[in-house]
C-alpha positions as a printed NumPy array, in Angstrom:
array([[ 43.508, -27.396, -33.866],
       [ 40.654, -26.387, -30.91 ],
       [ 37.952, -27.53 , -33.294],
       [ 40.301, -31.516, -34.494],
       [ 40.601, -32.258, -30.367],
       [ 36.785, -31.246, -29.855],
       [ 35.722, -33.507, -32.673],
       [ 38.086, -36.459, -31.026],
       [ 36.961, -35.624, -27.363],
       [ 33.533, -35.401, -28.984],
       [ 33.618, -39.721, -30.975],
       [ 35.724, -41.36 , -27.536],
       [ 32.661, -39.994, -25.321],
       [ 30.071, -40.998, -27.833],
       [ 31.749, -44.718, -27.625],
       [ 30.911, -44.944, -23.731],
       [ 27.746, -46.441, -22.744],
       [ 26.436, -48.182, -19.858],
       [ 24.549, -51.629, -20.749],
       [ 22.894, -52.042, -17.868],
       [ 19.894, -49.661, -16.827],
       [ 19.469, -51.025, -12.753],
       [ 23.059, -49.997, -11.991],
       [ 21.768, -46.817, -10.476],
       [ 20.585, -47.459,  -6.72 ],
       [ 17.381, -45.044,  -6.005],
       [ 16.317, -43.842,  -2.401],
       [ 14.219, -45.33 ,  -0.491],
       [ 10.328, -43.927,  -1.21 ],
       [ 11.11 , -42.706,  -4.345],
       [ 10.629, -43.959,  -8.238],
       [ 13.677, -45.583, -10.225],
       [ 13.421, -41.751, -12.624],
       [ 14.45 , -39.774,  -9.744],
       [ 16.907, -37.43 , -10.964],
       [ 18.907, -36.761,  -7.933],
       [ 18.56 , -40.158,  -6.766],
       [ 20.701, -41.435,  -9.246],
       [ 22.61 , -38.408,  -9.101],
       [ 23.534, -38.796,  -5.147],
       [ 23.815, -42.632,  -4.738],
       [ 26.43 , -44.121,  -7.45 ],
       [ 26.112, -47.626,  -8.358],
       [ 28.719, -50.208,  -7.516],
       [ 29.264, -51.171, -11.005],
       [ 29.455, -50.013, -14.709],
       [ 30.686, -51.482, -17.843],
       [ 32.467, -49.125, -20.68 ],
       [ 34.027, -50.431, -24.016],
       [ 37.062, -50.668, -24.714],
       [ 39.937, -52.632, -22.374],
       [ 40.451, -56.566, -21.485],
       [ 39.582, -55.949, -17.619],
       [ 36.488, -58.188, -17.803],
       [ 34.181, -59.594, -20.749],
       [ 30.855, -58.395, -21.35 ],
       [ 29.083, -57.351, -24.499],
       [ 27.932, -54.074, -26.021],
       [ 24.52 , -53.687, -27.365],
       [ 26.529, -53.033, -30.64 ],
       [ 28.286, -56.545, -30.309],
       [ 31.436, -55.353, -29.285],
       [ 33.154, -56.198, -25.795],
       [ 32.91 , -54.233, -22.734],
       [ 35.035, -54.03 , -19.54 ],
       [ 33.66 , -53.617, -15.912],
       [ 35.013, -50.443, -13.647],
       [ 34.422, -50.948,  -9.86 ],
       [ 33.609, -47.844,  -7.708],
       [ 35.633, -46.858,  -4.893],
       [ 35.436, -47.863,  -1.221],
       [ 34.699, -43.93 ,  -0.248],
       [ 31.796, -44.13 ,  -2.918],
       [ 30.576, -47.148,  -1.185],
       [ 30.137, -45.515,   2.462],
       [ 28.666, -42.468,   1.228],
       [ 25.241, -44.183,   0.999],
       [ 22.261, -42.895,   3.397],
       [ 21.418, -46.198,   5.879],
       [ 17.776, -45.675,   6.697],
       [ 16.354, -46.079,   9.943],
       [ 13.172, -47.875,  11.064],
       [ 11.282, -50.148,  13.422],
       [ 10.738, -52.44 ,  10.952],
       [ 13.496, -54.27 ,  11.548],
       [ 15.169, -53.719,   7.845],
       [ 17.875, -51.975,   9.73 ],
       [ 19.761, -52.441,  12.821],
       [ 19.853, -49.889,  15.579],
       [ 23.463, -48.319,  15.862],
       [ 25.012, -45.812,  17.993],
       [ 27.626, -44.745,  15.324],
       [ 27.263, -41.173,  13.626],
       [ 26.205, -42.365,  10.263],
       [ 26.951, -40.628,   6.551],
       [ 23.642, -38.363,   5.491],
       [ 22.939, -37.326,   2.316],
       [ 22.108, -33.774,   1.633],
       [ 20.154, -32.218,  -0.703],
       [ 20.564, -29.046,  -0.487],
       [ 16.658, -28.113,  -1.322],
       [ 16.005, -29.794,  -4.102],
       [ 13.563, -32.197,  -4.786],
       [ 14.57 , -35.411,  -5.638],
       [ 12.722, -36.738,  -8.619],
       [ 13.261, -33.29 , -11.02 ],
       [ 16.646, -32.198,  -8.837],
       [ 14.94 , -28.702,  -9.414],
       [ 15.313, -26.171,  -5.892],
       [ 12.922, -25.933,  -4.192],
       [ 14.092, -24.378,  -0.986],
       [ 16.506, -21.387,  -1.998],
       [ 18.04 , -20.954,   1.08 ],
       [ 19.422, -24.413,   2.409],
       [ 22.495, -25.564,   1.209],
       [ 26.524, -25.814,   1.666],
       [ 27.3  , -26.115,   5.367],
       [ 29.59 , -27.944,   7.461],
       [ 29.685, -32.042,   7.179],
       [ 27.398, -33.318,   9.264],
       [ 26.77 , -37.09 ,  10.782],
       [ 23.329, -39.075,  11.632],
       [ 22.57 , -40.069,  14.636],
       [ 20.03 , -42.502,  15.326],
       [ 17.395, -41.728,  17.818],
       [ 15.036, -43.55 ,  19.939],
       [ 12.057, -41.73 ,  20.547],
       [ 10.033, -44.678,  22.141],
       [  9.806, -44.891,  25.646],
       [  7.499, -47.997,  26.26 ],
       [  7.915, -50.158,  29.504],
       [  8.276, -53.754,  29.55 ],
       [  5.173, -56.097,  29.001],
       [  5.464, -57.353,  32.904],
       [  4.76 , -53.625,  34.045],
       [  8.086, -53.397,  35.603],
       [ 10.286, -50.748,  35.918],
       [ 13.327, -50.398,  33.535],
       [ 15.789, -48.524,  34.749],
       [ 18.81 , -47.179,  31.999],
       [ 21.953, -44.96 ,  32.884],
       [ 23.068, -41.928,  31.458],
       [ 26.182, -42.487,  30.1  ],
       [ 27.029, -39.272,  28.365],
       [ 25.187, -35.651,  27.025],
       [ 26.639, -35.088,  23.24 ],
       [ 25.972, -32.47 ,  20.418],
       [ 23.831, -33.455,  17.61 ],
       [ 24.649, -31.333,  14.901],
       [ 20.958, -32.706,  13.535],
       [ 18.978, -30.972,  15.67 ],
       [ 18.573, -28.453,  18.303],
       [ 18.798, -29.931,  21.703],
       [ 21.485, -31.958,  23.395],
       [ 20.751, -36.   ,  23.253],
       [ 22.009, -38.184,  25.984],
       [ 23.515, -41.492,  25.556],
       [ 22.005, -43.924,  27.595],
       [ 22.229, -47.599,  28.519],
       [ 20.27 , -50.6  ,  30.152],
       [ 20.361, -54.205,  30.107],
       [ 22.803, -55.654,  27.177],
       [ 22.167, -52.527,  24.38 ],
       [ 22.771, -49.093,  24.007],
       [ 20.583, -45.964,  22.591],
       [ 19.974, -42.171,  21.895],
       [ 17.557, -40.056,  23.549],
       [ 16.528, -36.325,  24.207],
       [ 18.317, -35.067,  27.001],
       [ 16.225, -32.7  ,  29.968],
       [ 17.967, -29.741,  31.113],
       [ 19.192, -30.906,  34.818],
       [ 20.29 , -34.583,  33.517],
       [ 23.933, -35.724,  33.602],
       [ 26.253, -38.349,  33.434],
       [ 25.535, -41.212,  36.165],
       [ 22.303, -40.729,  36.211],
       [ 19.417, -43.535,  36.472],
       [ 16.434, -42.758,  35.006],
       [ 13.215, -44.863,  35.044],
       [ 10.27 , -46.376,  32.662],
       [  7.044, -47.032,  33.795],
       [  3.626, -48.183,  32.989],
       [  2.417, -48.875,  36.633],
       [ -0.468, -46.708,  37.515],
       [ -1.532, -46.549,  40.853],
       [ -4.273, -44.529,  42.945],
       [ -1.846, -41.727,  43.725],
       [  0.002, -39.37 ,  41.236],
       [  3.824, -40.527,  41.542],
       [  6.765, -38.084,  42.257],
       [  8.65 , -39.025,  39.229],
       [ 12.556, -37.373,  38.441],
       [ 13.445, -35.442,  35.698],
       [ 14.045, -37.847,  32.699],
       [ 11.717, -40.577,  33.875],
       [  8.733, -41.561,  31.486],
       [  5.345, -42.677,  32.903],
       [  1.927, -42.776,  31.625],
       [  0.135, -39.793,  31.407],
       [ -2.926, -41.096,  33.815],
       [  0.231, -41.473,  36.844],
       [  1.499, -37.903,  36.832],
       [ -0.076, -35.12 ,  38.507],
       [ -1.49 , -31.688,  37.12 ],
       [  0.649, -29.226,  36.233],
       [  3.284, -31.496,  35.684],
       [  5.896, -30.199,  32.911],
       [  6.382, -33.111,  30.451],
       [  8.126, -33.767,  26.346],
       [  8.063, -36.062,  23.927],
       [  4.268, -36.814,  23.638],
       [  2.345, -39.147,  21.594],
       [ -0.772, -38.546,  19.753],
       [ -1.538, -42.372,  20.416],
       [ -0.832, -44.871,  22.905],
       [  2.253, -47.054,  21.288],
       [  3.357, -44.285,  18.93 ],
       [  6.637, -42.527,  19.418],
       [  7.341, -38.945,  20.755],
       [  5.514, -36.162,  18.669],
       [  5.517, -32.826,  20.372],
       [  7.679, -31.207,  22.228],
       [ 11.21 , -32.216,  20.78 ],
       [ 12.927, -28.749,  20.452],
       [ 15.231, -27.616,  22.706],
       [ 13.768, -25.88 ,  26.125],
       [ 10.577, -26.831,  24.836],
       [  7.965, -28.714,  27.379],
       [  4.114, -29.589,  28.025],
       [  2.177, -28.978,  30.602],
       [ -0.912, -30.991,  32.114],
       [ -3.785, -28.707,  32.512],
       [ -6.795, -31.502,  33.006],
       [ -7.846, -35.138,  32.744],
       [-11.455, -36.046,  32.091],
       [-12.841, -38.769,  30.63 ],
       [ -9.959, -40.984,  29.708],
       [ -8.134, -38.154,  27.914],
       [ -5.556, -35.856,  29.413],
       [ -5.233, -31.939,  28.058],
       [ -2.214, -30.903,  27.838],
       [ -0.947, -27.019,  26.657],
       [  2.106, -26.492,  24.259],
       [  4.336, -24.218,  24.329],
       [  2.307, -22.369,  21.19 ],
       [ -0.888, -22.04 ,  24.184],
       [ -2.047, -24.411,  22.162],
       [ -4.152, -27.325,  23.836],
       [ -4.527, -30.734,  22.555],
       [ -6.31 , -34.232,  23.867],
       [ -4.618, -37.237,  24.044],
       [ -5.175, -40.408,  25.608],
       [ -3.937, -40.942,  29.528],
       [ -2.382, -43.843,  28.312],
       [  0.062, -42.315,  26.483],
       [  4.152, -42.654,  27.988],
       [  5.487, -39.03 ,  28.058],
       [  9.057, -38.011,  29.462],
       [  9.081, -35.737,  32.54 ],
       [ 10.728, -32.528,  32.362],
       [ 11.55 , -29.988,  29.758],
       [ 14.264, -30.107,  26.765],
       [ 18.334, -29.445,  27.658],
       [ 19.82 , -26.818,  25.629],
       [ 16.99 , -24.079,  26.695],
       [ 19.212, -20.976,  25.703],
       [ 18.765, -22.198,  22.016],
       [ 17.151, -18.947,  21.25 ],
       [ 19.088, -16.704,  23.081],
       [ 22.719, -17.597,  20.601],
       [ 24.102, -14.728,  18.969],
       [ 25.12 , -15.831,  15.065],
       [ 27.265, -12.416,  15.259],
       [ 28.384, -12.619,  11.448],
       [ 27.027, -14.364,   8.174],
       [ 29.99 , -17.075,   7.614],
       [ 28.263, -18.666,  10.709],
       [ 25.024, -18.811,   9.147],
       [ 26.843, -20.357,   6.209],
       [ 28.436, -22.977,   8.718],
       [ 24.545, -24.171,   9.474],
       [ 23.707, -24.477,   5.848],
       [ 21.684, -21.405,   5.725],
       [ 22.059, -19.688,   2.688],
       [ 21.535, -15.591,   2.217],
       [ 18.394, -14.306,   1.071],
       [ 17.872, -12.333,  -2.016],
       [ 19.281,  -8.815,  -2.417],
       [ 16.108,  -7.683,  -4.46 ],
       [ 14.073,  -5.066,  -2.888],
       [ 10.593,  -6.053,  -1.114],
       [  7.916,  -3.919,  -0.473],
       [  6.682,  -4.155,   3.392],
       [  3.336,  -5.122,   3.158],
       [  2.438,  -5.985,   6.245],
       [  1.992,  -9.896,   5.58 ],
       [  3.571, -10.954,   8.531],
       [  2.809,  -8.261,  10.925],
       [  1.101,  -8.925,  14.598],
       [ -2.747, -10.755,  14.403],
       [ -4.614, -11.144,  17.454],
       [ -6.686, -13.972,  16.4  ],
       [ -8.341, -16.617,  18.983],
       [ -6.542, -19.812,  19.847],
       [ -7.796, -22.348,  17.928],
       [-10.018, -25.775,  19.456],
       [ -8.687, -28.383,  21.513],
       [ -7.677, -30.944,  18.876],
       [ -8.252, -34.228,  19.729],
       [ -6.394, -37.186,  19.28 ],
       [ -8.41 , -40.548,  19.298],
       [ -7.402, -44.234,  18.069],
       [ -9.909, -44.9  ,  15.729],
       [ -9.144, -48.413,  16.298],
       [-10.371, -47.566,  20.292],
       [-14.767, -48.415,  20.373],
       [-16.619, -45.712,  22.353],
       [-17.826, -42.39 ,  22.063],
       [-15.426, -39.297,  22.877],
       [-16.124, -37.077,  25.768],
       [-16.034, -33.407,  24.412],
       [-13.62 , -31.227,  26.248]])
């Protein structure tokens, strides 16, 4: 009897087929044979044989019917994000894919310990901080400090003029706030509040700034984590050196817009997880209960820091002053 319903189960799935081969929407960057690509974004239409719900035709001959997808299959598509204008800014959390650490062409693992988690929500934001093109000052309020369950400092909703945006929130900033964006440079260094962004050739030494370039006109870079922060340690030159929080030292243009201050959410480090359900909650999974011999791979090195690195425009004529 087992082996009479396999056999049947066995000819009604050999009857399905899908007739066309585009149906299956890819992600963005990635070749139409990507496994989990078709895997993780369904297509909004199939046709299978047998029923009078629409015409089509088989490759056999015979007619087809259409089957529609859900409207819950429909929003759980990834919207990506860009300045390119092929998608439109938004301040609502949007539906992420996640893959759990596997690749998405083979669908193999290859990170063994993300995956599972709690649901989590994109949102979108802004990491450029470029004034106006008349050199005035544009001034935004804060209009709320959220969670981002995306990464690991607190964002800050802020608005100015007619439109609305995410940004990385400082430690002191709060609701009602006004912060500022500037690319006036004057003689003196300016005594800019925590939040404000200015170009690197208007604040002073020492100053303790995020969210830095590698080239004037590109977006925020270093510095993003929470309680994380540069600081300014010379100018010569044109170029501005400023130290990371690794005592590493890099070179970057003075003309580069930076944020003043350092990151909100500065006891990141100092959480307690206190049981492994939690770790479970972040989408960290266990590691593996084999045994490992200590071999001292990741014990203490006192090694020197490494160079300055520079960052030039190569689209910038001149010869760079060594530092």
């Amino acid at each position: 009897m087992y082996i009479m319903s396999l056999r049947t189960l066995c000819n009604n799935l050999r009857q399905l087929a899908v007739t066309n081969r585009q149906l299956c929407i890819t992600h963005p960057g990635h070749g139409t044979n990507g496994f989990m690509s078709k895997l993780l974004l369904p297509a909004t239409t199939t046709h299978c044989c047998g029923s009078n719900l629409g015409t089509g035709k088989h490759h056999d001959g015979s007619e087809v019917r259409q089957l529609h997808t859900t409207a819950a299959m429909e929003r759980s598509k990834f919207i990506p994000f860009g300045r390119t204008g092929k998608q439109k800014y938004t301040v609502r959390p949007l539906p992420m894919v996640r893959y759990a650490g596997r690749d998405l062409d083979t669908g193999r693992i290859i990170h063994k310990r993300l995956g599972g988690g709690h649901k989590q929500r994109y949102r979108m934001l802004d990491y450029f901080r470029e004034p106006p093109a008349d050199d005035k000052v544009y001034e935004e309020r804060v209009l709320d400090i959220q969670y981002d369950p995306n990464r690991s400092a607190r964002i800050a909703l802020v608005a100015g003029g007619n439109h609305k945006r995410y940004i990385i929130a400082t430690v002191n900033m709060k609701a009602g706030d006004i912060i500022k964006t500037s690319g006036q440079v004057s003689r003196l260094s300016v005594t800019a509040n925590e939040g404000d962004a200015y170009r690197l050739a208007a604040l002073p030494i020492g100053q303790l700034v995020h969210g830095i370039p590698k080239y004037p006109g590109d977006h925020g870079r270093f510095c993003r984590a929470a309680g994380t922060s540069g600081q300014i340690v010379r100018k010569i030159g044109g170029m501005v050196v400023i130290q990371l929080p690794s005592k590493r030292q890099i070179s970057v243009s003075d003309q580069c817009m930076v944020t003043i201050g350092r990151v909100s959410n500065e006891d990141h480090n100092k959480r307690v997880i206190g049981k492994a359900g939690r770790n479970r909650w972040l989408g960290i999974r266990p590691k593996s209960g084999l045994w490992h011999r200590k071999d001292g791979r990741h014990g203490r090195k006192i090694k020197p820091l490494p160079p300055i690195q520079v960052f030039m425009d190569k689209k910038q004529e001149g010869v760079h002053i060594n530092v």
